[in-house]
C-alpha positions as a Python dict, from the first residue, in 0.01 Angstrom:
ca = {
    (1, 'X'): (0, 0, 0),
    (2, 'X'): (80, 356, 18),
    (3, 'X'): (239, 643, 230),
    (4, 'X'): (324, 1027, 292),
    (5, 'X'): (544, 1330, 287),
    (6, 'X'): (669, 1571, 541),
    (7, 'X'): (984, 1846, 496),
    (8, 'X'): (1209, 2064, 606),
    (9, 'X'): (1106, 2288, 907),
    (10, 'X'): (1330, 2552, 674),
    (11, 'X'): (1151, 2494, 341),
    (12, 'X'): (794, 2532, 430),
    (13, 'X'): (682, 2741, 173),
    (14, 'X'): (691, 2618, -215),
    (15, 'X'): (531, 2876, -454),
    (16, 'X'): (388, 3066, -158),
    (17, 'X'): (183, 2808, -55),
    (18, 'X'): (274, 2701, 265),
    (19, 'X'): (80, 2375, 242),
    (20, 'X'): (254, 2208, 16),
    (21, 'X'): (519, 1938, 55),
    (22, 'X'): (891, 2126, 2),
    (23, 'X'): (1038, 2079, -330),
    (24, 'X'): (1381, 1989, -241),
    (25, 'X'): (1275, 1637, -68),
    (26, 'X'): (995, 1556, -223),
    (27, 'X'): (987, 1180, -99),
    (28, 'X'): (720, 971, -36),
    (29, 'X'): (872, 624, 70),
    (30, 'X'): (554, 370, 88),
    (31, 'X'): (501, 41, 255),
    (32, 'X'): (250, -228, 230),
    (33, 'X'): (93, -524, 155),
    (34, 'X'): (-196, -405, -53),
    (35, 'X'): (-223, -299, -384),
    (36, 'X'): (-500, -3, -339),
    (37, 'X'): (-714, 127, -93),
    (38, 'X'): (-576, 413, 154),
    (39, 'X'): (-225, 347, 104),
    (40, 'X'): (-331, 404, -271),
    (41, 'X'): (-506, 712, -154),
    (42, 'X'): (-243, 877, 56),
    (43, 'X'): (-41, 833, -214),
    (44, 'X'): (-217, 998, -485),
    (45, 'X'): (-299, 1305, -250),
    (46, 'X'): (111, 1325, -154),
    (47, 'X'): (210, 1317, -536),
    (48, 'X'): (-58, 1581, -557),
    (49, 'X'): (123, 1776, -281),
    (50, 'X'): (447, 1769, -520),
    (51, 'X'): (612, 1466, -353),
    (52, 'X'): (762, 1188, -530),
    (53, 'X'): (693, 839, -413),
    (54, 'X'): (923, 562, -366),
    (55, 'X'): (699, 203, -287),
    (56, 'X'): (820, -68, -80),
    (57, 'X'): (565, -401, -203),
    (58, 'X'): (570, -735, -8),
    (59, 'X'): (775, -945, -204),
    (60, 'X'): (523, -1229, -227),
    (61, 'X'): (277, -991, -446),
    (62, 'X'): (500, -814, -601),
    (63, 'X'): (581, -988, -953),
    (64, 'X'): (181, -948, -994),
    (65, 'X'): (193, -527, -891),
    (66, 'X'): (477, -451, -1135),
    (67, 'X'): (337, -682, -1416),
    (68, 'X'): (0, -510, -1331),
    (69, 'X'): (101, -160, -1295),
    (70, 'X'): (307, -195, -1668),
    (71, 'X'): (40, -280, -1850),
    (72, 'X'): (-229, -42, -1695),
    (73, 'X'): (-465, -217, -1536),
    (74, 'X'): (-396, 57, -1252),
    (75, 'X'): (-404, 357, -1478),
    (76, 'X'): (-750, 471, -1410),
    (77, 'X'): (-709, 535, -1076),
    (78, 'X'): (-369, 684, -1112),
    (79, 'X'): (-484, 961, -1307),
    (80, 'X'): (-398, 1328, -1098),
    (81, 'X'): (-603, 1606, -1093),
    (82, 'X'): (-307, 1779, -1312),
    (83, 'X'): (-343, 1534, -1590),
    (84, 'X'): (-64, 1372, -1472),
    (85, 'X'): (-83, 956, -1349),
    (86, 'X'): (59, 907, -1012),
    (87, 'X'): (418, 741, -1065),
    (88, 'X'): (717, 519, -838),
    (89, 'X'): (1042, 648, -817),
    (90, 'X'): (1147, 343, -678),
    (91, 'X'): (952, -9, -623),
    (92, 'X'): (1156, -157, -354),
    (93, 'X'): (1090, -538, -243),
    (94, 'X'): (978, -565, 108),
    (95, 'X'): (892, -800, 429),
    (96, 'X'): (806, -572, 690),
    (97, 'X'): (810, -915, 959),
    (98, 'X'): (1180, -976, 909),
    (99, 'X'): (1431, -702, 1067),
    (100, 'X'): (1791, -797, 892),
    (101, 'X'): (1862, -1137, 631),
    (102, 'X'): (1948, -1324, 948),
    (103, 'X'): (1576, -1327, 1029),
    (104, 'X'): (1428, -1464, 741),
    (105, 'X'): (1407, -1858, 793),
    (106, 'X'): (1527, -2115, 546),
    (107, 'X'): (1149, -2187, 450),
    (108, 'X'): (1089, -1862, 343),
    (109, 'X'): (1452, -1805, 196),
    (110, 'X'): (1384, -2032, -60),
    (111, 'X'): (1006, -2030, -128),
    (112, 'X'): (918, -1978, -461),
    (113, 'X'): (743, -1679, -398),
    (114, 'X'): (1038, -1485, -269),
    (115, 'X'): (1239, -1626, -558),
    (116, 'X'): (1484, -1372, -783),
    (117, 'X'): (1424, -1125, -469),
    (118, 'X'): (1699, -1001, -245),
    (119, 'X'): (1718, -741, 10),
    (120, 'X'): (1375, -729, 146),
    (121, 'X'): (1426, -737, 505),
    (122, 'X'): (1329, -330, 698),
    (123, 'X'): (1712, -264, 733),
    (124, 'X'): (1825, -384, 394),
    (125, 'X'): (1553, -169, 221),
    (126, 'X'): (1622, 129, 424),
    (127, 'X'): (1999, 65, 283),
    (128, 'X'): (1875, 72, -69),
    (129, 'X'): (1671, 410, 25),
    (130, 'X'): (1986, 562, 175),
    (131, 'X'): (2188, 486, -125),
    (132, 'X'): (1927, 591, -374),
    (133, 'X'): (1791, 953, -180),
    (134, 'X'): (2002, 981, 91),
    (135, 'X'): (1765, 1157, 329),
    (136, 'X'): (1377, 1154, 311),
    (137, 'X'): (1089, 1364, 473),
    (138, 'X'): (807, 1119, 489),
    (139, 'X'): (762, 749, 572),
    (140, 'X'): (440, 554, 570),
    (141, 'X'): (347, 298, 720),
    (142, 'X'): (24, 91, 572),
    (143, 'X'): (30, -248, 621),
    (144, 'X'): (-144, -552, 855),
    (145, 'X'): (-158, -897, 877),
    (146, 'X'): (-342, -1105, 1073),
    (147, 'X'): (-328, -1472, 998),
    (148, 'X'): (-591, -1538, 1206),
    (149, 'X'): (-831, -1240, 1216),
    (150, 'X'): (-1153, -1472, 1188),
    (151, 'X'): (-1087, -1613, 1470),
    (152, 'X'): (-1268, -1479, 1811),
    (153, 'X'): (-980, -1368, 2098),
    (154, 'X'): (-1025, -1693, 2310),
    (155, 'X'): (-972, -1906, 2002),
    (156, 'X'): (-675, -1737, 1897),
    (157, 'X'): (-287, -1939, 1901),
    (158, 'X'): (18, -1762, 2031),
    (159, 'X'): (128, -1792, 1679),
    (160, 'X'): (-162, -1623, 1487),
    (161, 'X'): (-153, -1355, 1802),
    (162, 'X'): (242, -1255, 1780),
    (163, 'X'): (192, -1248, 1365),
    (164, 'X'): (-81, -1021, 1380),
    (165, 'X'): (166, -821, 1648),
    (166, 'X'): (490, -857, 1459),
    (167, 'X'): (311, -720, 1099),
    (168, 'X'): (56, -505, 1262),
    (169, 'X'): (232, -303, 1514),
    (170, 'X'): (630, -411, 1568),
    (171, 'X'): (676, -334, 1166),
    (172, 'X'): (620, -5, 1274),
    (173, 'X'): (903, 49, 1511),
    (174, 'X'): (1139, -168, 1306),
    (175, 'X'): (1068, 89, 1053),
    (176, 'X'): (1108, 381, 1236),
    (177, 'X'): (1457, 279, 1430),
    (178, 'X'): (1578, 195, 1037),
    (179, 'X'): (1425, 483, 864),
    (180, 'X'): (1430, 780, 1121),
    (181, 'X'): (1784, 845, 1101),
    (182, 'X'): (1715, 879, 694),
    (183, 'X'): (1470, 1127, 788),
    (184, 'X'): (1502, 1540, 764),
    (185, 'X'): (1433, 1758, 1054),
    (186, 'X'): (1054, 1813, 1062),
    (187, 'X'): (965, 1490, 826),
    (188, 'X'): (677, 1265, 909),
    (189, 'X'): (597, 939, 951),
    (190, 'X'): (233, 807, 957),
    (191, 'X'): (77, 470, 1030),
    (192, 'X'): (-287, 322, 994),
    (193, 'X'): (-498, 195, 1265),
    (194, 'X'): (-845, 120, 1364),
    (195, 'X'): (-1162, 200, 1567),
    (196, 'X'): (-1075, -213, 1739),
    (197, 'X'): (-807, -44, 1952),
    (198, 'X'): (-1000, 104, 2209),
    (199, 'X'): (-1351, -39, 2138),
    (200, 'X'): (-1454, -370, 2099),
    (201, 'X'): (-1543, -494, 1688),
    (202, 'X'): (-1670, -827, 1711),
    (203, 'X'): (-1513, -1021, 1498),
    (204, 'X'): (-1193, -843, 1435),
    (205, 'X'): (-1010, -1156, 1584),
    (206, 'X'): (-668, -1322, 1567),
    (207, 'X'): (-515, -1042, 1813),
    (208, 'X'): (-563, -771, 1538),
    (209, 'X'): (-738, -568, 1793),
    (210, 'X'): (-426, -562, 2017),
    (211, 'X'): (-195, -507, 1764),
    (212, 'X'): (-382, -197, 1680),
    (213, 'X'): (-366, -90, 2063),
    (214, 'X'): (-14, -183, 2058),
    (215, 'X'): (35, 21, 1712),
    (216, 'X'): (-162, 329, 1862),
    (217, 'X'): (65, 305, 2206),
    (218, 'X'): (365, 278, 1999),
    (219, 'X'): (233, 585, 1807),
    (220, 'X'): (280, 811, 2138),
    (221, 'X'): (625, 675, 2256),
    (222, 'X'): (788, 691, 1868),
    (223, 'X'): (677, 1076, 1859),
    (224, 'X'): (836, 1123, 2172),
    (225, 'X'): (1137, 925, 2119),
    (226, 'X'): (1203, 1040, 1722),
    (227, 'X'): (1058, 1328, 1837),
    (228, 'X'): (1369, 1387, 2056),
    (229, 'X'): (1673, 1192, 1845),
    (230, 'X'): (1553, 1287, 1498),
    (231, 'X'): (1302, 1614, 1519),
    (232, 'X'): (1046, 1400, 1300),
    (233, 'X'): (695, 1371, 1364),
    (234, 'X'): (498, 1056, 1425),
    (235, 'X'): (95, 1041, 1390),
    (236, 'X'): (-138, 710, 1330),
    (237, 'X'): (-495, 790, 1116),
    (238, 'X'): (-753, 525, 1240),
    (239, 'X'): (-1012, 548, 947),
    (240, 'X'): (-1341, 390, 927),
    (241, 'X'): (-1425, 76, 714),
    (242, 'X'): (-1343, 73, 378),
    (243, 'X'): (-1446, -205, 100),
    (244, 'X'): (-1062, -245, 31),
    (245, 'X'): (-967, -566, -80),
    (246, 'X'): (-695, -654, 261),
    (247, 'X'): (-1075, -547, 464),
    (248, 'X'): (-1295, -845, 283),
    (249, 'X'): (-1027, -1059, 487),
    (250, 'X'): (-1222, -990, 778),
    (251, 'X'): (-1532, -1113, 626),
    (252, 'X'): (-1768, -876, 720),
    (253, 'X'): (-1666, -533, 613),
    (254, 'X'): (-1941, -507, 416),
    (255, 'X'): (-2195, -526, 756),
    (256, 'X'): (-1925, -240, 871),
    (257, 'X'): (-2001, -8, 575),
    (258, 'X'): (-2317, -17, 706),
    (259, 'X'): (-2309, 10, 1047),
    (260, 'X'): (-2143, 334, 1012),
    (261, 'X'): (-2306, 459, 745),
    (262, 'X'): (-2648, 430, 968),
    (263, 'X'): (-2452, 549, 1284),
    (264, 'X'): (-2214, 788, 1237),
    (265, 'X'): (-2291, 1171, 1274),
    (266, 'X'): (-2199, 1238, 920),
    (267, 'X'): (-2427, 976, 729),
    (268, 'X'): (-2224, 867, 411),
    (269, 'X'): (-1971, 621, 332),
    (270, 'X'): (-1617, 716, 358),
    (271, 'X'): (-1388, 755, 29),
    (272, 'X'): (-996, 683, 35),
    (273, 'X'): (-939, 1009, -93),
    (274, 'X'): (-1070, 1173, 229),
    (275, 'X'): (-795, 965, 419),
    (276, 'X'): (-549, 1013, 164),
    (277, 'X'): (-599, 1413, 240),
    (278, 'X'): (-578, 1350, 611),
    (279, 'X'): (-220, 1197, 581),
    (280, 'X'): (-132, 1474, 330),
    (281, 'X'): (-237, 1742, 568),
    (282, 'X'): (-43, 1544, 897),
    (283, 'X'): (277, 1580, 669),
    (284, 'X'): (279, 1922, 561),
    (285, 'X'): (415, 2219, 742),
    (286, 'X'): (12, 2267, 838),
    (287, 'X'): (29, 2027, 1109),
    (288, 'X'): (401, 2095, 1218),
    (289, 'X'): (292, 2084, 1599),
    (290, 'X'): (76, 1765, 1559),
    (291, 'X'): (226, 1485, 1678),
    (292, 'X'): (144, 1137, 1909),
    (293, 'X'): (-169, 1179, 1830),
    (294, 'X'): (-469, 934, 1662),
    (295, 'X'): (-651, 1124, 1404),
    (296, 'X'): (-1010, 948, 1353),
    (297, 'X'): (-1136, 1005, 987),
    (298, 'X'): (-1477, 840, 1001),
    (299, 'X'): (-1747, 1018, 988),
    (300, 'X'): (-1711, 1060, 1367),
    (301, 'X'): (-1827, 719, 1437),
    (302, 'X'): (-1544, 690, 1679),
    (303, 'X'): (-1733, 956, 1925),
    (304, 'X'): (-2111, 707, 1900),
    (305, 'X'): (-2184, 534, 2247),
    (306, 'X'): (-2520, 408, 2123),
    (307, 'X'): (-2597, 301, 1769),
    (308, 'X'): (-2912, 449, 1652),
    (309, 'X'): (-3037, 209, 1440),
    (310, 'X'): (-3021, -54, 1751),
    (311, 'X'): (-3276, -308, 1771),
    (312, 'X'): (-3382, -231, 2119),
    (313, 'X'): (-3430, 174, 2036),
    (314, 'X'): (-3657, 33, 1711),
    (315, 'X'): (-3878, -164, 1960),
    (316, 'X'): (-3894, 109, 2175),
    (317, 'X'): (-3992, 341, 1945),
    (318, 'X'): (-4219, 114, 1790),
}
């Protein structure tokens, strides 16, 4: 999926217009497991900011992106407001679950999926982006993976739990103690979590749910802590459902849509873009004082305590 920008605290302005993304790092380094959706989004609205965007894919889909993405089937929804089509600097192979090549195990070493791929692990990609930019200003974080997300909490193996954890949440900070010494003074880095963190979502199983606590928790301590050591910012956007194709995993998104679109204070369904603009906005010099913090794009849904279309309020009424 995709990712943002952020820039120098010195180059603000570009063409008198504060908000957009500085000219002389226009980066927008992008990490995921999904081909479209928000990370698609944030993207579009960064490259729309001026930024250009390098893409890290997960190795195991990536033969299918690139083949994909060169013969077009992605072109109508990389078409810019400009004219332009949104473009990769760079399309970087990347496991987000294995730290340095002395992580990856021999089964996945030489799986057929990860075959004619090197230097995937987080610190051998943020090599590649040192070599190839030297510094950025923005890193993204979109990706999640829950083997078992189907499964209820109390059904749930140690295994499934610590893989939703490891690619949900610990990517994060393996990305951040590789990438934030890449980063300018006054760059960004943004994440994506969800509404299961703090609430309960029935049937957002396999530990998901925690890893998005853990992500959100990890949100506050990295802004402090890169914060100090690296003067970047770091902010997580928990947006509401989407019909993207890593949500049908969960089986139910659909039910989701719904729900919110019946609850929420603003009653429609959300659109990527309206993330992507979010994430845009957290890594321009507009939000340079925003950071640690969980920005809700959904319609407000997050702020409900009772859903108004509840059985019990229908039979009351009725």
């Amino acid at each position: 999926m995709p990712c943002p920008p952020s820039t120098h605290p010195h180059t603000h302005a570009h063409n008198n217009q504060p908000s957009q993304l500085t000219p002389h790092h226009p980066l927008l380094h992008i990490y995921s497991r999904v081909k479209q959706g928000f990370g698609w989004a944030i993207a579009k609205c960064l490259a729309e900011a001026g930024a250009e965007i390098s893409l890290g894919v997960w190795v195991p889909a990536l033969n299918i992106f690139e083949t994909s993405f060169r013969r077009g089937k992605f072109d109508a929804s990389r078409k810019l407001s400009n004219g332009g089509m949104l473009d990769f600097a760079h399309i970087y192979p990347m496991d987000a679950v294995f730290d340095t090549p002395e992580d990856v195990p021999e089964d996945i070493a030489s799986n057929k999926r990860y075959a004619g791929n090197e230097g995937y692990t987080v610190s051998e990609c943020a090599a590649k982006v040192a070599k190839d930019w030297g510094k950025i200003d923005v890193v993204v974080h979109s990706l999640a993976n829950g083997p078992e997300v189907t499964k209820p909490l109390l059904e749930t193996s140690r295994k499934g739990y610590l893989a939703a954890m490891s690619a949900s949440s610990y990517s994060f900070v393996s990305m951040m103690q590789r990438f934030g010494p890449l980063m300018n003074p006054g760059g960004s880095a943004i994440s994506l979590t969800y509404l299961a963190a703090d609430k309960v979502i029935p049937g957002y199983g396999g530990g998901m749910s925690s890893a998005k606590a853990a992500l959100e928790s990890d949100t506050r301590v990295l802004a402090y802590e890169a914060g100090r050591k690296h003067q970047v910012r770091v902010n997580t956007i928990s947006a509401g459902p989407l019909g993207s194709r890593a949500a049908k995993a969960i089986g139910f998104i659909d039910d989701m849509i719904r729900y919110s679109y019946e609850n929420a204070p603003v009653q429609k369904e959300l659109a990527a873009l309206e993330v992507g603009q979010v994430a845009a906005f957290l890594s321009s010099p507009l939000a340079s004082a925003v950071t640690g913090h969980t920005m809700y794009v959904d319609n407000g849904l997050n702020v409900m305590g009772l859903a108004g279309d509840s059985k019990t309020l229908l039979e009351r009424e009725g």
